[in-house]
N, C-alpha and C positions, 0 to 999 in steps of 0.2 A: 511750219504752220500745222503739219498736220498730228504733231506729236503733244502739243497742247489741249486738243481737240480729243483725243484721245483720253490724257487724262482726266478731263473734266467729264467724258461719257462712263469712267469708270468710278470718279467721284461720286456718280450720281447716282449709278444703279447700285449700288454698294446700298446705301441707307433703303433704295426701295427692298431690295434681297432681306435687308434685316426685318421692315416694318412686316413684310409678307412673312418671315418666319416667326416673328413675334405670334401674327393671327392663327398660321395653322398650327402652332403649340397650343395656343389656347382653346382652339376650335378641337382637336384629337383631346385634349384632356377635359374638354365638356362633354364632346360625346361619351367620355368614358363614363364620368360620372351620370350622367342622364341614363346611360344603359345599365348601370348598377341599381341607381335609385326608380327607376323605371320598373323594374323584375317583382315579382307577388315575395313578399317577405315568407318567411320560414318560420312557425313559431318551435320554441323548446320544446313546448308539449306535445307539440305535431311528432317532432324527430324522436324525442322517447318514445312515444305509443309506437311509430315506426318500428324502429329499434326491437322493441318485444317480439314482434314475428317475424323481422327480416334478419336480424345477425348471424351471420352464417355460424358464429360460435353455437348461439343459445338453437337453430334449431339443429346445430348437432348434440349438446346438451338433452334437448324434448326426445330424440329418439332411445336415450338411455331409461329414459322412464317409461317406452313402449315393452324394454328388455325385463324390467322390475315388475311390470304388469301383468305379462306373460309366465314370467315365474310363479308369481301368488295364483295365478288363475290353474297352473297346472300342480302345484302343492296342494289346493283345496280338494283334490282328487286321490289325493296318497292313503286316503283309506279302502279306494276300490278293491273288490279281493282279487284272485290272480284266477282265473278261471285259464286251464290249460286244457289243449284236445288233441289228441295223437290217434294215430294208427298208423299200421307197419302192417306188412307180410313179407315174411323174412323165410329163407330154404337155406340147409346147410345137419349136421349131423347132430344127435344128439346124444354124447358119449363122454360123458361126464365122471370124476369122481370126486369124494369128500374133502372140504380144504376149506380153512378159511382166507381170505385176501383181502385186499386193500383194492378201490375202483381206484386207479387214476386214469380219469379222461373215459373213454365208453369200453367197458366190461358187457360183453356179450352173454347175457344168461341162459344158463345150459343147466337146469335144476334135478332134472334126474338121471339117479347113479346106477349102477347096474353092475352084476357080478362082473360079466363079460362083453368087451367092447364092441362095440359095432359101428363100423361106418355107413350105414345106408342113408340116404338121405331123406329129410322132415322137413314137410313144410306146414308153416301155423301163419296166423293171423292174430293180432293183436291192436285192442281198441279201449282205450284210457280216457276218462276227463277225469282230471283233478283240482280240487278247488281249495286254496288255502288264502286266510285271511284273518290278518289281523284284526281281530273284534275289539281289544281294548288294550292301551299300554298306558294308561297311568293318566293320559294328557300331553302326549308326544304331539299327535298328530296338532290336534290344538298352539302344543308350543312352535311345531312348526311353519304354521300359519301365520303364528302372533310375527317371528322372525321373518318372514317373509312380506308380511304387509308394514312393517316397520322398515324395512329393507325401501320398498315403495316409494314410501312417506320421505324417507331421508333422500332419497330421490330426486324427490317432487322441492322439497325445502332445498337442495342443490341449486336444482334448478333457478327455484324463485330467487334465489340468493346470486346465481349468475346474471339473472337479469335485472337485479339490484345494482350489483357490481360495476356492471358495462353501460349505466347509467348516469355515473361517475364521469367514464370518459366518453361518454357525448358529452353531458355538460362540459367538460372542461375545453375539449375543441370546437362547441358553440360558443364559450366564453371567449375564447384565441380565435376565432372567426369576428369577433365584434373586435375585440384588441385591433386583428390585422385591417379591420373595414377603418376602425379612426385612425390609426398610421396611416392607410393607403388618403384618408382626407389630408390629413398633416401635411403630408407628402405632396401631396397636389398642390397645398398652399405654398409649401412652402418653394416650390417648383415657379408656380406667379411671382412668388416676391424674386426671386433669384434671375425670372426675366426683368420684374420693374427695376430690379438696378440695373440688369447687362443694360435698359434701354435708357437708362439714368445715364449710366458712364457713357452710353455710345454719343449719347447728344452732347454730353460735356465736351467729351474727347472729341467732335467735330469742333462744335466752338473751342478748341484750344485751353478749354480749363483743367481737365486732367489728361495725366499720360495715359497713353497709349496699353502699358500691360496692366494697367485696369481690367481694361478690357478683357483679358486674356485671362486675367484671375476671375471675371467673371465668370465666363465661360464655363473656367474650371467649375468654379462650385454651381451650376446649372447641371451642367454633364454630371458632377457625382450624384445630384440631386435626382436624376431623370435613373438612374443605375439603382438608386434604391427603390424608387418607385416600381420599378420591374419584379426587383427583389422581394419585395412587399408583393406584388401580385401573384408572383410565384408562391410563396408562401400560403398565401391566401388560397389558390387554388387545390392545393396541396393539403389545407384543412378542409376544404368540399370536400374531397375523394375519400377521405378519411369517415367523412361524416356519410355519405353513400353507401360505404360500405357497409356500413352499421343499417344503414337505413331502408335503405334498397331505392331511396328516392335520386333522380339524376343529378350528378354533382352540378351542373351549368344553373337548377333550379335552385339551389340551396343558398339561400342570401337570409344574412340573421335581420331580426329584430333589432335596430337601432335604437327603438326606444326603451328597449326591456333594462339595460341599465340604470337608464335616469329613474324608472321608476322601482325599481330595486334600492335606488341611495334614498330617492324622496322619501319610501314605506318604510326601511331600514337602520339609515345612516345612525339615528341617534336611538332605537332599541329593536336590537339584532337578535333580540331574546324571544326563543319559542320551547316549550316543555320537549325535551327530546322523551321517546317512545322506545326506550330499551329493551324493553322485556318482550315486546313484539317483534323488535332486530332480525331481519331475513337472518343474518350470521348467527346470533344466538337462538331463534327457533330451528336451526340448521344442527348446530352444537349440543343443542338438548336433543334432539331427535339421534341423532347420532350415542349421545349416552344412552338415551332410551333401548337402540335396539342392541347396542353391547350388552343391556341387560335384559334381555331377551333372546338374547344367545343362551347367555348364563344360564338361563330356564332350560333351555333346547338342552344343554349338557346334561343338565341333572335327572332329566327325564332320561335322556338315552340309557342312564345305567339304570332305571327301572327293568320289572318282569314285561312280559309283552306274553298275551292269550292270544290266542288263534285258534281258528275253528278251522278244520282240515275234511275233507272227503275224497272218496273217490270213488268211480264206477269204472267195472270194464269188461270187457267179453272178449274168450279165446276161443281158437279155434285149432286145429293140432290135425293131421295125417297119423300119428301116433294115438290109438286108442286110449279107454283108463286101463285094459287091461293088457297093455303094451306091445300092442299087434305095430307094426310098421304096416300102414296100410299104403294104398294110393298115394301118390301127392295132392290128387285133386278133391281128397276128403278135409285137406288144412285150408280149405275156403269155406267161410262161413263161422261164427261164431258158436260154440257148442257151451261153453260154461259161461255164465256172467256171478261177480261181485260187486261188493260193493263195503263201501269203509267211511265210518263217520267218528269224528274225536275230536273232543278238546284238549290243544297241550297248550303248555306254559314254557315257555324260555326265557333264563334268569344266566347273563354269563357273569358267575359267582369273580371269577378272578377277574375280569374287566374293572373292577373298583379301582387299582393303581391307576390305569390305563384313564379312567373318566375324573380322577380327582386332579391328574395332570393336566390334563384336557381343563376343565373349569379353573385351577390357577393360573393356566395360559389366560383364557376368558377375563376373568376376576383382574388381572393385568390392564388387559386391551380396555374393560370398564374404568378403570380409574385413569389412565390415559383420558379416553374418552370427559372423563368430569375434569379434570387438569387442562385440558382443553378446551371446553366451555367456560371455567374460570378464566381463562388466559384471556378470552375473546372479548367476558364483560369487562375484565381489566384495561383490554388496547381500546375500545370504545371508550372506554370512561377516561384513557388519558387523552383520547383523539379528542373529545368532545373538548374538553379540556386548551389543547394546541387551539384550536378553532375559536374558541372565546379571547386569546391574547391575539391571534391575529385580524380577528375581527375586531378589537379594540384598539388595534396598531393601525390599521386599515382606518378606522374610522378619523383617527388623530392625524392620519395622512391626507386625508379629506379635507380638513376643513386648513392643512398648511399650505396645501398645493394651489388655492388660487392667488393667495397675496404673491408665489411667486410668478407665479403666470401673470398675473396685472403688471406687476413689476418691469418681465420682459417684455411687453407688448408696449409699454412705455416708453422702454428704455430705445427698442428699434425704431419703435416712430422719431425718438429725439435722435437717434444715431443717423436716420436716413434725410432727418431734415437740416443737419450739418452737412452730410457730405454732399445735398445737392446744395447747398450752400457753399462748400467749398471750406468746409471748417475743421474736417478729420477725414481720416483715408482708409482705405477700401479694404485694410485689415482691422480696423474697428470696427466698422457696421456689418462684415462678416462675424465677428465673435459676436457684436448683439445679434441678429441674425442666428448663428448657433445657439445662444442660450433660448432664444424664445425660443428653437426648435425642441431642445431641450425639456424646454416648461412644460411645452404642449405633449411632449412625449411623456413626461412623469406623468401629468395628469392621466394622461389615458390606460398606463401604467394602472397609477391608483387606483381608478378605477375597476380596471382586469381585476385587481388584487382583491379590493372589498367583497367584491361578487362572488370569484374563490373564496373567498370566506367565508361568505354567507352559505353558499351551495355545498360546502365542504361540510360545514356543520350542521345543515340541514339532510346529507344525506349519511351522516355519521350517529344523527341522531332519529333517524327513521322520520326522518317530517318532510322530504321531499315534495311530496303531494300535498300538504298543508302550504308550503312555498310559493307550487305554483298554481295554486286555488287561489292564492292571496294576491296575484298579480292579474288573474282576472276582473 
C-alpha cells in the first residue's frame, strides 16, 4: 500500500518542479532583458567625441606635439649671439720660448720669451667678455624655422589622422555591440520556443502520446540554447570593455543605440551615395605635409653650405705682478686690472670643400622627398580603391536586404506549421528542431545583414572623409 502511494506523490510533484522551472526561466530571462533595455542608451556620437580626449593612444599621441612645439619655440631663438664672460687669476712661472703648436684641449699661455730662464713665480688676472654672432647666413635661420614648424604641423596632421583612425574602431565595436545586443534577443527567443516545446513534449509524454527521449532531446537543445546565450553575453561584455577603454566611460553604462540601425537602412538602404571629401583626407593632408616638410629640409641643406657673417668682439683687462718693464714684482701687484682692450670685426665663413659633403647631404634629402610624394600618391590611390571596395559592398549589402526577409517569413512559417503537427502528433521531434534551426538561422542572417550594410555604409563614410556628414544625418 504504501509503495503506490509513493509513486503517485512522485507522479505529481514532477510536473509541479517542471511548471515552476518553466516560470523562473522565464522570470531570470525578463529580468534580464528589462535590465538591459532599462539602462540610458549610449549614442555613437557620444563614444567618438569621448574617444578624442580619453584614448590612452591619442593622448599619448598629443604629447608628441608638446615635443614639436618646444622645438620651434627654442629654434625661433638660434639667432641669439653667444655673449661669453670669463675671469681667472692664475699664479705659476712665466718662462717661455719661441715655437709654434697646436692647442689640443687647454694650452696654458705663457707669451713672453726671454734670453735667460727664470723660475719665479707670477701672478696676473684676467677678465674677457666676448661676443660673437651670427648676423646673416643667407636664410638659414629662416630655413630652420620653416623645418621646424613644418615638423609641428606634421605632428599635429598625425595626430588628427590618429584620431580619425581609432574612429574606425569604435565604430566598428559599436556596430558588434548592436550585432551582439540582437543575438543576445534571438537568443532569448529562441530559449522560450525551446521551453514551449520541452513543455509541448512533457504534457504529450504524460498523456502517453510521445516517448519519453523527447523529452530528453529537448532538454538538449534548451541547455545548448542557454550555453550560447552566456556565450553571447560574454561577448558582449567584452565589446563594452573595449569600447571604455577608448572611451573612458564605464563599461556597465555602455548599451548601444537599438534604433540607429533601422534608421541607417530606412535613410540608406536604397541611396548609400554621399560625395566623399578626398582632398581634405586626415591621411592625405598628413601625406602632403609630410612631402611639404621633406621639402623644407631640402631648403635647410642648401642654406647650410652658404657663407655665414658674423660680427665678433671682445673686451678685457689684465693684470700681471710682472711689470711692462719686466721687474718680477710682488705677487700681490697681479690683483687688479692694469691694461684693458678691446676688439671688434666682421668675418665671413665660407667651408669652400663642404660642397661634396652638402651635395650628398641634399641627394640623400632629394631621396627621402620623392619617397615622401610616392607616398602621398600611394595613399590617394588605397582611398580611391577603398572607396571603391565600399560601394560593391554596400551594393551587396543592399541586395542582402531586401532577400533576407522572404527567408525569414518563410521560416517563421514553416515553424508555426512544424510545431502545429507535432503537437498534433503528425511528425517528430527531429523535424521541428531543424524548423526550429533554420528560423534560428533566418533570424541570424538577418541581423548579420544587417551588421554588414552599416559596415558598409560607415566604412565608406569614413574612407571618404564624411563621417560627420553621417552622423549629422541621423540626427
Amino acid at each position: 500500500m504504501y509503495q503506490p502511494v509513493r509513486n503517485f506523490s512522485q507522479g505529481f510533484i514532477k510536473p509541479v518542479k517542471m511548471i515552476r522551472s518553466f516560470f523562473v526561466s522565464i522570470l531570470l530571462l525578463l529580468l534580464c532583458t528589462l535590465a538591459a533595455t532599462g539602462q540610458q542608451k549610449t549614442s555613437l556620437s557620444e563614444l567618438l567625441e569621448r574617444t578624442k580626449t580619453n584614448a590612452p593612444r591619442l593622448v599619448t599621441d598629443s604629447a608628441a606635439i608638446g615635443i614639436k612645439s618646444a622645438q620651434l619655440e627654442a629654434i625661433k631663438y638660434n639667432w641669439l649671439p653667444s655673449l661669453k664672460l670669463n675671469y681667472q687669476a692664475d699664479i705659476g712661472t712665466n718662462n717661455n720660448l719661441p715655437g709654434g703648436y697646436f692647442s689640443y684641449g687647454i694650452v696654458p699661455s705663457n707669451s713672453r720669451v726671454r734670453a735667460d730662464g727664470n723660475s719665479s713665480s707670477v701672478f696676473t688676472d684676467l677678465g674677457i667678455a666676448s661676443l660673437d654672432w651670427e648676423i646673416y647666413n643667407f636664410g638659414m635661420f629662416k630655413a630652420e624655422q620653416r623645418v621646424a614648424a613644418s615638423d609641428l604641423e606634421a605632428e599635429k596632421l598625425n595626430f588628427a589622422n590618429s584620431q580619425y583612425n581609432i574612429q574606425y574602431n569604435v565604430v566598428n565595436d559599436y556596430l558588434q555591440l548592436l550585432r551582439l545586443n540582437d543575438l543576445i534577443q534571438i537568443q532569448y527567443q529562441n530559449i522560450l520556443r525551446n521551453i514551449e516545446i520541452r513543455r509541448t513534449i512533457r504534457s504529450l509524454a504524460i498523456a502517453g502520446i510521445k516517448a519519453g527521449v523527447d523529452t530528453s532531446i529537448a532538454e538538449a537543445e534548451l541547455s545548448k540554447s542557454r550555453l550560447i546565450y552566456l556565450e553571447l553575453n560574454n561577448q558582449f561584455k567584452q565589446v563594452q570593455l573595449l569600447l571604455s577603454y577608448n572611451s573612458g566611460i564605464d563599461s556597465s553604462a555602455i548599451q548601444p543605440d537599438t534604433l540607429l540601425e533601422n534608421r541607417l537602412i530606412n535613410t540608406y538602404a536604397d541611396d548609400g551615395t554621399f560625395p566623399p571629401d578626398t582632398v581634405a583626407h586626415p591621411a592625405i593632408t598628413l601625406y602632403r605635409s609630410l612631402y611639404q616638410n621633406s621639402l623644407d629640409r631640402e631648403n635647410l641643406v642648401k642654406k647650410s653650405y652658404l657663407p655665414k657673417i658674423s660680427l665678433q668682439a671682445a673686451a678685457w683687462g689684465r693684470g700681471s705682478s710682472v711689470s711692462a718693464a719686466d721687474e718680477f714684482r710682488s705677487l700681490g701687484k697681479g690683483i687688479g686690472f692694469e691694461r684693458g682692450n678691446y676688439l671688434v670685426g666682421v668675418g665671413i665663413t665660407y667651408n669652400i670643400l663642404d660642397y661634396k659633403h652638402t651635395r650628398l647631404q641634399l641627394k640623400t634629402q632629394m631621396a627621402a622627398t620623392q619617397y615622401a610624394q610616392k607616398k602621398l600618391e600611394e595613399q590617394g590611390a588605397l582611398i580611391s580603391s577603398a572607396l571603391s571596395q565600399a560601394d560593391v559592398e554596400l551594393s551587396t549589402a543592399n541586395d542582402r536586404l531586401r532577400e533576407i526577409p522572404q527567408q525569414l517569413n518563410a521560416a517563421r512559417a514553416a515553424y508555426r506549421q512544424k510545431l502545429a503537427l507535432y503537437r498534433n502528433g503528425l511528425t517528430n521531434i527531429i523535424e521541428l528542431n531543424t524548423a526550429l534551426s533554420v528560423l534560428y538561422r533566418a533570424e541570424t542572417d538577418y541581423t548579420n545583414a544587417k551588421f554588414l550594410f552599416c559596415k558598409a555604409l560607415f566604412q565608406k563614410a569614413i574612407t571618404g572623409n564624411q563621417l560627420t556628414l553621417l552622423l549629422n544625418s541621423l540626427k
